[in-house]
N, C-alpha and C positions, 0 to 999 in steps of 0.2 A: 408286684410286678411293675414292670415298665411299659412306657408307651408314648413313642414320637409318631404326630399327625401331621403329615405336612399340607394340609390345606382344613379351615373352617371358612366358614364366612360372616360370625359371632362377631367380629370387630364392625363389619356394616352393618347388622340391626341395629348397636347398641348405638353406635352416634347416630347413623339416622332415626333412632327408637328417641335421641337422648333418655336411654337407660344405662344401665352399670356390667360391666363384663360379669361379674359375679350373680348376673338375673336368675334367680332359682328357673322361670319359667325358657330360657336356653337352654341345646341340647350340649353345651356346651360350657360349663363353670369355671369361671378363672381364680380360680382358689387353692385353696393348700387341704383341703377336707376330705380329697376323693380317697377312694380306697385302691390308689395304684398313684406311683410318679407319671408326668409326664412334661413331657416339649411338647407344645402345642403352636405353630406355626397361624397365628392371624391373619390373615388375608383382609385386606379395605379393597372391595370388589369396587369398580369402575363401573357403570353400566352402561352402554352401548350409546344410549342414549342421551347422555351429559356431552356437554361440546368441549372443548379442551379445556377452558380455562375453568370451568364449572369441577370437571376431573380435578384437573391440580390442587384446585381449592379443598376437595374432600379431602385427599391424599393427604397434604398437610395437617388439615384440621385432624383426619383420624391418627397422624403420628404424633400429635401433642398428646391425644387421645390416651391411645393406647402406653405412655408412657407415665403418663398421670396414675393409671389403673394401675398399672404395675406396682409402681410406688404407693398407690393406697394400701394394695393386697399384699403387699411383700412380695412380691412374684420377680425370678430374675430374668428380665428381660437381654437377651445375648443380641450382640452387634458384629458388624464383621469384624474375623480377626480375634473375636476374644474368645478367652479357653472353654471349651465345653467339658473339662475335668469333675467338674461338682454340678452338671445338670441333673444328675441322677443321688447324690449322693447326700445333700443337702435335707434329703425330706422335704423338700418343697417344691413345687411346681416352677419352670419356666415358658418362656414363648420368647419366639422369632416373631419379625414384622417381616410380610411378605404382602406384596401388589397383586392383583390380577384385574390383567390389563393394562398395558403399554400408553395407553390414552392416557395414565397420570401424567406423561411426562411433558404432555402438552409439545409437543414437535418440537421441545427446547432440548438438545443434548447436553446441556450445561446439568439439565435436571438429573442425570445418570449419575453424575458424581456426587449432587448434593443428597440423590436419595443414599445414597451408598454410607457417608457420614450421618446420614438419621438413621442410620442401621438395617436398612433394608436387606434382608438374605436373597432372596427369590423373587424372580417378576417372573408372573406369566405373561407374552405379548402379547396377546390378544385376549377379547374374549368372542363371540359365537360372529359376530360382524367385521368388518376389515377396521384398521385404524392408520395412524402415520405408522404405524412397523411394519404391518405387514396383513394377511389375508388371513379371515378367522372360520371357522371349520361352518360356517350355514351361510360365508359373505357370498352374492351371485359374483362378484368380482374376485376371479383366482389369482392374484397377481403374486403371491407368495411374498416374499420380501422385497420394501421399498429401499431404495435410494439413502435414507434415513432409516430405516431397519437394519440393513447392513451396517450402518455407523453404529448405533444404537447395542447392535448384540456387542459390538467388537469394544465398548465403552462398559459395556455391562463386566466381559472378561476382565477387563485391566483395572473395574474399581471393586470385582470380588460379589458380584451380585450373579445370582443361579441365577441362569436362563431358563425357563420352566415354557415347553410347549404343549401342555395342556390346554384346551382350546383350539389350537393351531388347523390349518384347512393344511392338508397333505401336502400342497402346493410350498406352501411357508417352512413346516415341517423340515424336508429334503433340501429346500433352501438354508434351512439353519445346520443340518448337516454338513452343509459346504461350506460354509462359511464362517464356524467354529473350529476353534484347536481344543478348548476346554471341554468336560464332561456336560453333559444337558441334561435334561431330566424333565418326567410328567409326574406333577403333583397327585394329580388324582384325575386318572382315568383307567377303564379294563380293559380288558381282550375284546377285540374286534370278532376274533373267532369265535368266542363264544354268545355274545351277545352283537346283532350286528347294528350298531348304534355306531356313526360318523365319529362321534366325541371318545370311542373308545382308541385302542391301536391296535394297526396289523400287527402280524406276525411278525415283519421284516421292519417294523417300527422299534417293536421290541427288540426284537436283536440286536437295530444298531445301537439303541440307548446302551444296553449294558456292554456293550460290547467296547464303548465310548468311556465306561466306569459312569454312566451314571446309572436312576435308583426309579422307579415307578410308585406311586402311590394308590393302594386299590381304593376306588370310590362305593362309597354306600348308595348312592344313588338306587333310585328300583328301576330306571329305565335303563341305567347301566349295566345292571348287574343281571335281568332277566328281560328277555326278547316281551315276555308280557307282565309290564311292569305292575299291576296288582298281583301277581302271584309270587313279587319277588317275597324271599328270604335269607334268614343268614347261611343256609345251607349253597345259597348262591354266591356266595362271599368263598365258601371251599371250592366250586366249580372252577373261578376265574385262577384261583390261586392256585390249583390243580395245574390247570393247565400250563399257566407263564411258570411254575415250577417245573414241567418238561423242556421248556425251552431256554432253561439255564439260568432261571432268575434268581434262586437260591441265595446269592448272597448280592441281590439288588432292589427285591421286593419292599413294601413298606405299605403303611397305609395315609391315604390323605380323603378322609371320611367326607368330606363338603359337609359338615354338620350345619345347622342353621343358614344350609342353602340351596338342601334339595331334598325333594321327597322320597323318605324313605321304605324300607321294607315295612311290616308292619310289625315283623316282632324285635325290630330296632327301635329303641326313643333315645338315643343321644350318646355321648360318655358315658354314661351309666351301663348301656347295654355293649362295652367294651371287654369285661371282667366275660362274660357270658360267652361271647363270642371265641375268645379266649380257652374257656374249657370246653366248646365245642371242638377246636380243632385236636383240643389232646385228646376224646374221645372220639377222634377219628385218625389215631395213631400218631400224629403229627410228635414229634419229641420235643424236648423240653429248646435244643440247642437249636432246630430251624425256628422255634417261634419267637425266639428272643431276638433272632435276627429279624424276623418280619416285625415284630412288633416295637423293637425299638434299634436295633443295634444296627443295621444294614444304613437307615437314614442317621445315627450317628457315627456312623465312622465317612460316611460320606463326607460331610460335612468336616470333620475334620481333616480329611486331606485335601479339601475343596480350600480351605483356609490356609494349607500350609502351601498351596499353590499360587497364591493369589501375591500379585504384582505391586499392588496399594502402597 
C-alpha cells in the first residue's frame, strides 16, 4: 500500500535530540524498510517560545538537516515544482520539507522566497500563540491577519508554498479566506463536531477548504480525536472520517498524523500502526478505491495541480 502524511513532527526531535531521522525509538522512520510506500511531509516545528531570530536559525539549521538525511538514506526528497511521477513507484520512500509556524520567517519577507528555493511545500502560519502573521487558535489577542500576514500569504501564492491553517484562531482563518485566490489546506486537524476541541474545524471550515480544492489532514492526536482523550482509539479515527465523508470530503480527505508530536490513542505506536488502521477501515466496509484516496492519492493529486498552478 501507499501512504502520504502531511504533518510529523520527527524532523524537531531529531535535530533538537541531535539524533538520526532513521531513530528506531521514533514513531516515525525515514527509511526504505517499512512494509508500505510513503510521502511523508517533515515539519521543523517553531515553538512559540523562540524569538524570531532563534526560529530562523532552527529553520535553517533543520533544512541542512533534513537534506543531509535524505542523502544518507537514499530517501527522495521533492521541492517545488518537481515531478511527483515516481513518489510511489521507485520502491522507496520520499519526504517534503514543511514549516509550522510562520515565526521561521523572522518578519523578513524576503525569507518566503528563499524558504520556497530550499524546497519548502507547506507552512503552517501559526502555531497555538499569535506571531508576525497573524493570530493562533489559544492567542488572548484575536487579531487574525497582520499587515505582514497579508503580504506574507500573498508571497507564499506566488513562490508556490501551501498555505496550511492548521493552528489557525478562526479570526485568521476567515482572514486567509479573504485574502487568498489559491487552494489552502489544514494539515492535520478533525471535526469540530465531533470532538469539540478549538484546534479541530467547523463544519463551515470544512466546506470552505474543499470547496476552495484544498485537502484536510486527519490528526492522531487523542485530544483530537476523542472529547475524552484517554479513551481515544483508532475506531475514533472512523468517527471523524465518518462524518467529514458526509459533508463531501471524499475526494479531499488525507491524513497528517502529528507523529512524534502528540499524544496518542493507546492502541497507536507510530507508522507501524498505519497497516492496521488500514484493515480496520476495510472491515468496516470502506472499499479499496475511497482508501487509496484517503490514504495517499487525494494529497497526491493535490499537490500536483498545486504545482502545475504555481507562478515561480
Amino acid at each position: 500500500m501507499n501512504f502520504f502524511d502531511l504533518h510529523c513532527d520527527t524532523l524537531y526531535k531529531a535535530v533538537t535530540e541531535k539524533s538520526e531521522l532513521d531513530n528506531p525509538l521514533y514513531e516515525v522512520k525515514l527509511n526504505n524498510d517499512s512494509e508500505f510506500h510513503k510521502l511523508q511531509c517533515y515539519a521543523i516545528w517553531l515553538p512559540d517560545e523562540l524569538d524570531g531570530n532563534e526560529a530562523e536559525k532552527l529553520f535553517f539549521k533543520s533544512a541542512e538537516y533534513l537534506k543531509s538525511e535524505c542523502n544518507r538514506l537514499g530517501i527522495e526528497l521533492f521541492g517545488i515544482g518537481e515531478f511527483l511521477d515516481n513518489a510511489f513507484s521507485k520502491h522507496r520512500n520520499s519526504a517534503f520539507f514543511t514549516v509550522e509556524n510562520g515565526k521561521a520567517l523572522n518578519g523578513k519577507i524576503e525569507n518566503v522566497k528563499r524558504f520556497a528555493e530550499l524546497g519548502v511545500r507547506i507552512m503552517t502560519l501559526t502555531w497555538n500563540d499569535n506571531n508576525e502573521i497573524g493570530s493562533g487558535v489559544l492567542s488572548k489577542d484575536k487579531c487574525g491577519l497582520t499587515d505582514f500576514g497579508k503580504l506574507a500569504i500573498s508571497e507564499m501564492e506566488k513562490y508556490g508554498i501551501v498555505i496550511d491553517i492548521s493552528h489557525a484562531g478562526d479570526e485568521l482563518f476567515y482572514d486567509v479566506v479573504n485574502q487568498t485566490n489559491k487552494p489552502f489546506i489544514a494539515t492535520h486537524s478533525d471535526s469540530r463536531t465531533i470532538t469539540q476541541n478549538p484546534r479541530n474545524l467547523t463544519d463551515e471550515q470544512i466546506k470552505i477548504i474543499i470547496s476552495r480544492g484544498g485537502i484536510i489532514g486527519l490528526n492522531l492526536h487523542n485530544a483530537f480525536l476523542n472529547n475524552n482523550p484517554d479513551k481515544a482509539c483508532t475506531e475514533d479515527i472512523l468517527r471523524h472520517c465518518e462524518y467529514m465523508l458526509s459533508l463531501g470530503c471524499e475526494n479531499f480527505l488525507c491524513f497528517g498524523t502529528d507523529f512524534d508530536g502528540c499524544d496518542l490513542p493507546k492502541d497507536i505506536v507510530g507508522s507501524d500502526s498505519i497497516g492496521g488502521i488500514y484493515e480496520l477501515f476495510l472491515k468496516n466496509n470502506y472499499n479499496e478505491s475511497i482508501l487509496k484516496k484517503i490514504f495517499y492519492e487525494n494529497a497526491y493529486k493535490f499537490f500536483e495541480n498545486f504545482d502545475n498552478q504555481r507562478i515561480m
